[in-house]
C-alpha positions as CSV (number, residue, x, y, z in Angstrom):
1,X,-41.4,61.1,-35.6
2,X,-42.1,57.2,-35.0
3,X,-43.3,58.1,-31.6
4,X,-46.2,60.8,-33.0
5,X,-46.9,58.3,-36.1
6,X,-47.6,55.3,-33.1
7,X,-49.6,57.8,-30.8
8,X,-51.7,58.3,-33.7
9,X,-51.9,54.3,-34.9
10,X,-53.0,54.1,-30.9
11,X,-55.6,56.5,-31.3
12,X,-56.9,54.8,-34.0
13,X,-57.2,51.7,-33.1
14,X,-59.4,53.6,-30.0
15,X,-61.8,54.7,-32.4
16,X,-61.9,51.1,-33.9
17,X,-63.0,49.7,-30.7
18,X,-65.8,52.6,-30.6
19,X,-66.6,52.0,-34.4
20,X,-67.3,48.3,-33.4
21,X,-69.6,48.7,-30.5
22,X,-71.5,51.4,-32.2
23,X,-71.8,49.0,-35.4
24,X,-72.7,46.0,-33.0
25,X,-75.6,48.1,-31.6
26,X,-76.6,50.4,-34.9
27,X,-79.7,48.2,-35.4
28,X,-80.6,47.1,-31.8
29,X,-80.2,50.2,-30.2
30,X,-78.4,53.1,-31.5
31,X,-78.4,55.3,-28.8
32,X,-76.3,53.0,-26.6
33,X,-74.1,52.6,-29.6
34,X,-73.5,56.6,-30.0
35,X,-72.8,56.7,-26.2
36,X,-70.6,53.8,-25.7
37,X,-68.2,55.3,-28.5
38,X,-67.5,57.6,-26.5
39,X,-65.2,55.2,-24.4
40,X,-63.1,55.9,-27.5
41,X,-62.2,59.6,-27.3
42,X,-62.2,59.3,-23.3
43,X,-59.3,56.3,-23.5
44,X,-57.6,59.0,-25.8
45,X,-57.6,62.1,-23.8
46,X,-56.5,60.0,-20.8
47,X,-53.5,58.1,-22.4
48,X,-52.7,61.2,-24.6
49,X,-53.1,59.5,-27.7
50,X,-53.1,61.3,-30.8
51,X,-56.4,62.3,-32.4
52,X,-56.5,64.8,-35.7
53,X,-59.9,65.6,-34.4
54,X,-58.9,66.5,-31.0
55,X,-56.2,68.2,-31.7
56,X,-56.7,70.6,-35.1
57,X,-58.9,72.5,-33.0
58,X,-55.6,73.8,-30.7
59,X,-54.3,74.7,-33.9
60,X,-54.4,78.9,-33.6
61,X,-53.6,78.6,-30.1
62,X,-50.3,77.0,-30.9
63,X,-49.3,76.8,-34.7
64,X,-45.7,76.0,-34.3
65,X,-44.0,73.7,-36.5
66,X,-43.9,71.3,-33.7
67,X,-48.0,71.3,-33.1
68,X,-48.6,70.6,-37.2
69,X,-45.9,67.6,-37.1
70,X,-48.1,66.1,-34.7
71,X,-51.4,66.5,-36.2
72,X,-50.3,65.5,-39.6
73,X,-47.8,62.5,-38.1
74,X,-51.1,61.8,-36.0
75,X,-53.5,62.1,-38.8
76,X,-51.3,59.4,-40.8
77,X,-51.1,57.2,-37.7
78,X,-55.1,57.4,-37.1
79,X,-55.3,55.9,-41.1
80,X,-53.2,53.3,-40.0
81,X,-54.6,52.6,-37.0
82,X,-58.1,52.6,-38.7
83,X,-58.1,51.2,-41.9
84,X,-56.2,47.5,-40.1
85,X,-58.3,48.0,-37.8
86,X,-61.5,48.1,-39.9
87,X,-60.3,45.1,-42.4
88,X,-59.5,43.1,-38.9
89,X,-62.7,43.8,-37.6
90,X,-64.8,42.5,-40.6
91,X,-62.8,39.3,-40.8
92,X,-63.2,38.9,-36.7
93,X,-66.9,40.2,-36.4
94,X,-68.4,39.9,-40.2
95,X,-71.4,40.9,-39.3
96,X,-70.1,44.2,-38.7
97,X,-69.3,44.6,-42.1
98,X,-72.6,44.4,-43.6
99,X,-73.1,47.4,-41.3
100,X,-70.9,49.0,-42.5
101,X,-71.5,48.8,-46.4
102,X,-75.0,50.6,-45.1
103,X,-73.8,53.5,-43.4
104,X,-71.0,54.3,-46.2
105,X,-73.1,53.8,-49.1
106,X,-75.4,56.0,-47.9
107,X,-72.9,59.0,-46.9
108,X,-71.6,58.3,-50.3
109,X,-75.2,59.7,-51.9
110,X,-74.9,63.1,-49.8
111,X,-74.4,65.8,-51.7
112,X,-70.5,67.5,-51.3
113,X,-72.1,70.8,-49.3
114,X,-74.2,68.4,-46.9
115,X,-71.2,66.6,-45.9
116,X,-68.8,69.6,-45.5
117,X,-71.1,71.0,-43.5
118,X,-72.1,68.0,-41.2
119,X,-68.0,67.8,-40.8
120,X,-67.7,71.0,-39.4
121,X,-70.4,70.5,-36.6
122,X,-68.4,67.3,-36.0
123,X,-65.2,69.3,-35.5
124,X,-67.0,71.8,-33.2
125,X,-67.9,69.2,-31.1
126,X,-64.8,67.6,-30.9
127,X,-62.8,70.2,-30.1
128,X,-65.9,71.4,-27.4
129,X,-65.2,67.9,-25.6
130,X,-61.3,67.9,-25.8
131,X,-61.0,71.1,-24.7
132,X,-63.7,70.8,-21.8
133,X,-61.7,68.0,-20.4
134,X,-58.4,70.1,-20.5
135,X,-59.4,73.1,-19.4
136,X,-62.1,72.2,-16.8
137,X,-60.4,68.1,-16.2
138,X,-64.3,66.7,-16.7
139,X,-65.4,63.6,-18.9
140,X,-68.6,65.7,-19.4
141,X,-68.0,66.9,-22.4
142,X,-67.0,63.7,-24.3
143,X,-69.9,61.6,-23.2
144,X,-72.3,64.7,-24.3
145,X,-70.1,65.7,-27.4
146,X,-69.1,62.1,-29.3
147,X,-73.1,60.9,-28.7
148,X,-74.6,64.4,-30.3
149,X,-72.5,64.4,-33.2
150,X,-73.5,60.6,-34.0
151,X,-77.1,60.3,-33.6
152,X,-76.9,64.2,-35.5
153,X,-75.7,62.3,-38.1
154,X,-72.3,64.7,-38.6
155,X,-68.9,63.3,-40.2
156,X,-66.4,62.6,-38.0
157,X,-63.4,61.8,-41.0
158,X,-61.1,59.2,-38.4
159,X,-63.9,56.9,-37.6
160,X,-65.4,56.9,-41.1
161,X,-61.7,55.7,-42.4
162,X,-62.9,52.6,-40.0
163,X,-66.1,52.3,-41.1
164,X,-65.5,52.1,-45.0
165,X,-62.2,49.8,-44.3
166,X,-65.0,47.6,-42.3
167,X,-67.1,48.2,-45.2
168,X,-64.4,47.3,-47.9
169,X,-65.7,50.1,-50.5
170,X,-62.7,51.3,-52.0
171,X,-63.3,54.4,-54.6
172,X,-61.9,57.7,-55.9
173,X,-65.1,58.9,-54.6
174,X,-64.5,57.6,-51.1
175,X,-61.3,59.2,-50.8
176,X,-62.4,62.1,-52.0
177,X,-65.4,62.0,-49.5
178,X,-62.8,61.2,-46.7
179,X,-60.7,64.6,-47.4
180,X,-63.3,66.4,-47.8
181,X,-64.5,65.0,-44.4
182,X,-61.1,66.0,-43.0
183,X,-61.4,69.3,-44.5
184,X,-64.3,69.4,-42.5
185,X,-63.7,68.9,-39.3
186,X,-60.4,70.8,-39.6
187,X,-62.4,73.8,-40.4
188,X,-65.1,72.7,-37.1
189,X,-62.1,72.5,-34.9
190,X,-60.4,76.1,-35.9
191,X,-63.5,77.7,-35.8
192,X,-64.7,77.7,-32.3
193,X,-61.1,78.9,-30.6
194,X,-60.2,81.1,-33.3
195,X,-63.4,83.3,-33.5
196,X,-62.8,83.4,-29.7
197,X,-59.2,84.4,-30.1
198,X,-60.7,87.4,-32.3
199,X,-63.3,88.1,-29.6
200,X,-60.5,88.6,-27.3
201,X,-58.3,91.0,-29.3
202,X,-61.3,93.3,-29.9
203,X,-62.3,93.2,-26.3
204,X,-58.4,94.5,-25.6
205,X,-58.4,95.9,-28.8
């Protein structure tokens, strides 16, 4: 249990190194920001940390009681990892957190349906550039995937934990906006494998 709880923290605390450089360049350039994030999700897949939003997606392929300890160990590790991470990067690099403030107050104002759905194209990505790299061992996919999803402007629910922990806003709304976000991308990540599993059967079928 400890180990799946620290994979996540470690995972985590990848994304909070991608949340910083894409803060650090949001106004300067943002494009370079959106790509270098993806250094983030490429440490992860390589060290086999444990990412919600790279592994929900594997969900109907293996549903064992094993596979959901680890996402929901790893999902409570990448909160950990995230929200230190976010408060430590605001004290270390306050610039950051003005930032920050921007980007969550305005997600805040979307409406409930605009952000489910912009979570689910996050989760279709994700799982796109995890299971790219597993299945075909290229990078390809993550440095397309994590850059589309952020300069699309979808939710990706473990770096936005970051982001309002840079940002410090702390509301029932928020938290509602984060599990709404996970929602999201759970729903993004099932999609894509499970409307292929269906494919499959029929084809047999």
């Amino acid at each position: 249990m400890l180990k799946k709880i620290i994979d996540g923290i470690l995972a985590g605390i990848m994304i909070t190194i991608g949340g910083c450089v894409f803060l650090s360049c949001y106004e300067s350039n943002k494009v370079v920001g959106a790509i270098m994030f993806s250094v983030a999700l490429l440490c992860i897949c390589m060290r086999g940390y444990s990412l919600f939003t790279g592994k929900v997606g594997f969900i109907p392929e293996n549903h064992t009681k094993e596979a959901f300890s680890v996402l929901l160990l790893g999902l409570l590790g990448n909160a950990i990892g995230t929200i230190g991470g976010g408060f430590a990067a605001k004290y270390a690099l306050p610039s950051i957190g003005a930032v920050a403030d921007t980007i969550c107050t305005a997600k805040l104002e979307q409406a409930w349906g605009q952000t489910l759905i912009r979570a689910i194209l996050c989760g279709i990505l994700m799982y796109l550039a995890v299971a790219i790299y597993r299945e075909n061992k290229s990078i390809s996919g993550i440095f397309f995937c994590v850059p589309v999803f952020i300069l699309s402007g979808f939710e990706h629910s473990i770096a936005n934990m970051f982001y309002f922990a840079a940002s410090s806003i702390v509301s029932l709304r928020a938290f509602g906006y984060l599990w709404l976000v996970i929602f999201g991308n759970a729903i993004g990540g099932i999609l894509m494998p499970a409307l292929s599993m269906i494919g499959k059967e029929k084809k047999n079928g």
